[in-house]
N, C-alpha and C positions, 0 to 999 in steps of 0.2 A: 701507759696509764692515762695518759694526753685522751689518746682515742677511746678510750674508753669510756671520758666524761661526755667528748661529743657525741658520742653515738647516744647515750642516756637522753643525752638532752632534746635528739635531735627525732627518738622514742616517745618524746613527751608530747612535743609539739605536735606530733603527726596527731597522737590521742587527742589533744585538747581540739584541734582541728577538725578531727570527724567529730567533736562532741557539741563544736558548736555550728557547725553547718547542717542545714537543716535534712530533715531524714528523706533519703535519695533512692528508690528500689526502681528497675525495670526486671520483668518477668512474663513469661509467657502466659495467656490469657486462661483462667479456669473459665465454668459454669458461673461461677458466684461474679466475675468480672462482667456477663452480659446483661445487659437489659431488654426485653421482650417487648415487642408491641404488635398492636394487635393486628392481625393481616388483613389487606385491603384486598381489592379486584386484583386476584393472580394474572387473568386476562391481560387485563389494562398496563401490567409492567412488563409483560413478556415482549408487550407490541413494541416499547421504547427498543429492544433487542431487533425490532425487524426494519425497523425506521429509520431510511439514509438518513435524516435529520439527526439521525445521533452519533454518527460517523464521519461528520462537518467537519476538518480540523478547529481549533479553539486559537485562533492568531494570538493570542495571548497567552495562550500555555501548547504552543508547538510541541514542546516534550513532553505532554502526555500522550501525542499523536506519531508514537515513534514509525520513522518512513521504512516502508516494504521494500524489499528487492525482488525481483520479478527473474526467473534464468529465461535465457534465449538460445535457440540454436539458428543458425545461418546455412540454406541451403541453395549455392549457384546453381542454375539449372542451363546447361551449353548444350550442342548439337553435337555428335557421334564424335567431330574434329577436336571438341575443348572450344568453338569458337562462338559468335553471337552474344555472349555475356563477356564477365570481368574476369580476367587471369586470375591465377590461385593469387598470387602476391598480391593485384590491384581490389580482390575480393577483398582479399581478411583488410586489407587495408580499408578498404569501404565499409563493409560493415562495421569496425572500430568505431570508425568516425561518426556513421549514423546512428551509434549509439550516443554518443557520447553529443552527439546533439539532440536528441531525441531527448536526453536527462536533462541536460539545460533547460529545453522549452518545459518540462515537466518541473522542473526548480524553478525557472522563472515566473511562469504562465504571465497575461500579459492582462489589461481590462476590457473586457468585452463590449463591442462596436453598437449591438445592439441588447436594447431599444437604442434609440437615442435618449440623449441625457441620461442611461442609466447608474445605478449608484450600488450594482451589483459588487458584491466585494470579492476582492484578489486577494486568494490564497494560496500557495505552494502546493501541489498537490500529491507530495508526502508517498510518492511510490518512483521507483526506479527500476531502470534495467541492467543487468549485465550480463555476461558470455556464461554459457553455463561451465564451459570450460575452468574460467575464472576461480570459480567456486571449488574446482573437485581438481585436486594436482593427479587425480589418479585415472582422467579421460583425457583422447586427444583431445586437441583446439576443436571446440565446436562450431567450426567452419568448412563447411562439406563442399564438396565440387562434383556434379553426377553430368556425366554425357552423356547422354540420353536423346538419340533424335526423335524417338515416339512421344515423351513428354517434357520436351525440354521448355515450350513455347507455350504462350498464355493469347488464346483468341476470345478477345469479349463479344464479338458482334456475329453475326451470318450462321450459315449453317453449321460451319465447322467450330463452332465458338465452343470453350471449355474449359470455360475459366470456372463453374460450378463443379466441373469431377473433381473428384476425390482420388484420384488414379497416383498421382506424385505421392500424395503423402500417403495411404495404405504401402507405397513401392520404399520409401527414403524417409518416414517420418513416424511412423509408429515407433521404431524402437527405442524412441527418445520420447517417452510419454511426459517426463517429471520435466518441461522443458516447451515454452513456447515455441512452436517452430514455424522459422520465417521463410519460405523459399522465393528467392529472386528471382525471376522468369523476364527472358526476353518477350515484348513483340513478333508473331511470327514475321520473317521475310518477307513474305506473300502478300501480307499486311501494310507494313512498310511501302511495298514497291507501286500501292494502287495513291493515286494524288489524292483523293478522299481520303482518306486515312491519315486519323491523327494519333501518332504512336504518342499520347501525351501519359503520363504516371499514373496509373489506376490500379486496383486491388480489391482482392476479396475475402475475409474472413470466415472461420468456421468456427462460430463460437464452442460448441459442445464437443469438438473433438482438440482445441487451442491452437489453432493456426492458419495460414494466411496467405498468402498469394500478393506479393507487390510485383509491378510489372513497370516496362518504362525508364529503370533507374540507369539501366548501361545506356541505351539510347540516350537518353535526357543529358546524363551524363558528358558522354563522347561526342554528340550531334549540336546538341543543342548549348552547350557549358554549363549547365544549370549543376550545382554542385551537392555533397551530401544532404547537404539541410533540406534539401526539397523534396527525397523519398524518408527522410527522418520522419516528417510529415506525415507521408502516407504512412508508415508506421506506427507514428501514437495512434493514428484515429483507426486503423484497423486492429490494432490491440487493444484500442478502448473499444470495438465489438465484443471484444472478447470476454470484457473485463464486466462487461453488462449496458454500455451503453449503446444508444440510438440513434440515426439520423433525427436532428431537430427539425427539419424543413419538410418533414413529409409529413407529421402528425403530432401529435401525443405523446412525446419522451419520456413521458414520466416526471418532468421539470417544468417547473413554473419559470423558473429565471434563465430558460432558454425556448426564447421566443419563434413563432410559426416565421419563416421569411422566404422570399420567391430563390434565393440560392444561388445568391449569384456569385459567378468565379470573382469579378472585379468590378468596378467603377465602370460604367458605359456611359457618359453623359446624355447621350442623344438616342439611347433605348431604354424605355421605361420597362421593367419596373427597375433595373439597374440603375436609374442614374443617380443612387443617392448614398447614405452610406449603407454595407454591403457587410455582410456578417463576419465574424472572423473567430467563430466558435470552430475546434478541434472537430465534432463531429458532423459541421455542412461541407460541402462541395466548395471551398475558397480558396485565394490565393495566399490566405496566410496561416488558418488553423494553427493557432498560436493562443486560444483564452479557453479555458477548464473553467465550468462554473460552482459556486458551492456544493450545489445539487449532485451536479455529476462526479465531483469528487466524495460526495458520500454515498452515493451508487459504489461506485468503485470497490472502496472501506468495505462498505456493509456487503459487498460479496466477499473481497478476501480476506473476510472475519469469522465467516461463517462456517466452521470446519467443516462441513455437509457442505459446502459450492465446492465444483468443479477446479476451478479456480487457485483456491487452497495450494493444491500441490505443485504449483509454478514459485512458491515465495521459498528466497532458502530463509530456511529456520536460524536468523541470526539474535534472538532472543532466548535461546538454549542457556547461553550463558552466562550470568552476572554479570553486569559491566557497571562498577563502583561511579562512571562518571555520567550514569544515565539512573543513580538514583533521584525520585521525584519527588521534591519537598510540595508539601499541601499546609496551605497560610492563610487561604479564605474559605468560601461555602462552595464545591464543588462536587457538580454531580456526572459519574459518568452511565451515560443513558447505550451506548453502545458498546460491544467487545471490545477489548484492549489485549494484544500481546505486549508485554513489557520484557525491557533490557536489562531492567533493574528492579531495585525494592522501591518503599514507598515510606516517609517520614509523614506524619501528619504532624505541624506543629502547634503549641497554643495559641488558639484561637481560629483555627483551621478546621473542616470538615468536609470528608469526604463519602460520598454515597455509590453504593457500587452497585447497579441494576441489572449487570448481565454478565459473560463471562469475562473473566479477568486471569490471564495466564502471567504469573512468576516464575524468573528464572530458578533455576539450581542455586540451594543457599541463598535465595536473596527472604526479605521478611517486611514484615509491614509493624511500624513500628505507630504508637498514635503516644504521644508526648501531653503531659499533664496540662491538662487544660485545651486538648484536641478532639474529635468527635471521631470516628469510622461507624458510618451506618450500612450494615450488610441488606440489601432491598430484594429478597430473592436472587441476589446473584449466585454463579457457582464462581468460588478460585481456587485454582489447580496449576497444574502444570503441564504442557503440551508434548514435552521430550521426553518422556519416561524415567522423570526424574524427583526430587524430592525439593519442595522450598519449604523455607525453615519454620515459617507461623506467624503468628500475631503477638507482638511484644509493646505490654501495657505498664505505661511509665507513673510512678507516682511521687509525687514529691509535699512530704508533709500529708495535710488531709486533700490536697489537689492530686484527680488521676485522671487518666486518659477516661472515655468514655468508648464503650460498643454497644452500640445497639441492634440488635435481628429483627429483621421484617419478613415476613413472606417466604420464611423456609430457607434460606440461603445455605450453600452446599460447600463444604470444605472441603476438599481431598486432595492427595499427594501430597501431605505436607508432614515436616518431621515433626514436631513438637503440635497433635489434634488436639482439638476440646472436647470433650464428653457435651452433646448437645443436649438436654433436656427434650423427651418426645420424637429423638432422629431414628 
């Protein structure tokens, strides 16, 4: 009888509690929730969509710029023996590690040498690599070994140079299309044995078919001591061909904040134009190619955003799925002017506003929530979903006569989502 008085009582409290707190609703978004405004130059918003400047990471909101994963495959290229390159064992070993320097320098990046006195900014440049193996338990290790004394060797100079065919990879690399492929190539012997010749690390990329040609690394390696870190090297900057970028020292990059310079490997004090300081941008000819600049990190973005680039299909799709600890709070005035795949949802809270100008991919089940006294302006963008999957909608918070606000610009495209609007005019 005891329990029966608390339970009453404890029946009462709850009541008087919802009756004095104030009135609380979140719901998914009708017609009568949006606000209309009038369209400007569709031209003029589309461009923000084409523009590496909108593909800058944001050093201040790193996690609206969630970082890409790039797959790789590894191809030693030896002579009819197995010999002239790295053992199976010293291979996968090699490669590991040049990856895994390779991500460092790409995590780290470092401040750019020239101009002098510059006050270019360092930024993380928010893409990685790993084994494509890694990703898929259902392939071998994507680290291949081909004997091959017809094309096992990479000559860059003279008659017999062949560091431009395309012969290796049409023979060992085609069938791994979803897959940057790296093939390791010895120096020929022939090469080697003349005193002119500098077997020193060099390569060549193919942008439109995603692959590369480093050479030097077993040499460099074994002769010389020079250690993983120095073909890791050659590897960003001929994957940044791939990726879209340029040599900076020959002309016109496309980048202002990576300057014309004579290219030099290092410090020469007593040969001009070397003797002064000496570039150490990823994509010149230097001894340290260790600095990414803004620019060319939004080059990068703005190709692997663009589901129409080439490119696209090297990233694994690790935003398929919800990941609760990559949802994005929005607290100030924020515009995203470039693509965005996301990990997660999106909270706007009060006093926050966020403006979406181009595409924007949610995962499965995640939602965008805009919280009472929050803003979401749809600017022409579309948001969808990239995995042929379903994200949940737009859920508009009210509290009392305070509610979220949406507003539509310029047609903005909703689809794959569970809970649609009825768009007025769609």
């Amino acid at each position: 009888m005891n329990y029966f008085k608390y339970i009453i009582i404890l029946v009462i409290i709850f009541i008087l509690t919802i009756q004095c707190n104030p009135h609380f609703l979140n719901s998914y978004i009708t017609k009568e929730d949006i606000q209309f405004l009038e369209a400007s130059d569709e031209k003029r918003s589309n461009q923000f969509c084409r523009n590496y400047e909108s593909y800058i990471p944001d050093k201040n909101h790193l996690k609206h710029f969630p970082r890409k994963t790039l797959r790789l495959n590894f191809h030693f290229m030896r002579n009819a023996e197995g010999k002239e390159n790295f053992s199976e064992a010293e291979g996968r070993e090699f490669a590991k590690k040049m990856i895994k320097s390779a991500n460092f320098a790409l995590w780290q990046n470092n401040k750019m040498h020239l101009p002098e006195g510059n006050n270019t900014p360092v930024i993380t440049a928010k893409y990685k690599f790993i084994l494509h193996s890694d990703l898929n338990p259902d392939i071998e290790e994507s680290i291949y070994f081909h004997d091959d004394p017809d094309l096992y060797y990479f000559v860059k100079t003279g008659k017999d140079r062949n560091n431009f065919k395309r012969d290796v990879y049409k023979k060992y690399g085609k069938h791994t299309e979803e897959a940057i492929n790296i093939f390791i190539m010895p120096h020929h012997p022939d090469s080697i044995a003349s005193p002119s010749y500098k077997p020193t690390h060099t390569g060549i990329a193919f942008p439109s078919d995603g692959w590369a040609k480093l050479c030097g690394c077993y040499y460099q390696t074994k002769y010389k001591n020079k250690s993983h870190y120095h073909c890791a090297k050659l590897l960003n900057h001929e994957v940044g061909h791939i990726l879209g970028l340029r040599h900076t020292w020959g002309g016109n990059d496309g980048c202002d904040d990576t300057p014309n310079n004579p290219n030099c490997w290092s410090t020469n004090p007593n040969q001009p134009p070397c003797d002064g300081v000496v570039s150490n941008n990823l994509m010149d000819y230097n001894h340290s190619q260790n600095a990414w600049t803004p620019c060319q990190i939004g080059i990068v973005h703005k190709n692997l955003s663009n589901k129409k680039h080439f490119t696209r299909k090297y990233i694994e799709k690790k935003w398929c799925e919800n990941d609760p600890n990559q949802l994005i709070e929005i607290d100030k005035n924020i515009i995203w002017s470039g693509s965005r795949d996301l990990h997660g949802g999106i909270v706007i809270l009060p006093g926050g506003s966020l403006t979406l100008q181009c595409r924007v991919h949610l995962p499965k089940d995640a939602r965008i929530t805009v919280k009472a006294g929050g803003t979401l302006i749809l600017d022409g963008c579309t948001i969808e979903n990239d995995c042929g999957d379903k994200w949940k909608g737009i859920v508009v918070q009210q509290i009392r006569k305070s509610k979220g606000k949406i507003i539509f610009k310029n047609n903005p495209t909703i689809k794959d989502v569970l809970n649609p609007v009825e768009i007025p005019g769609s």
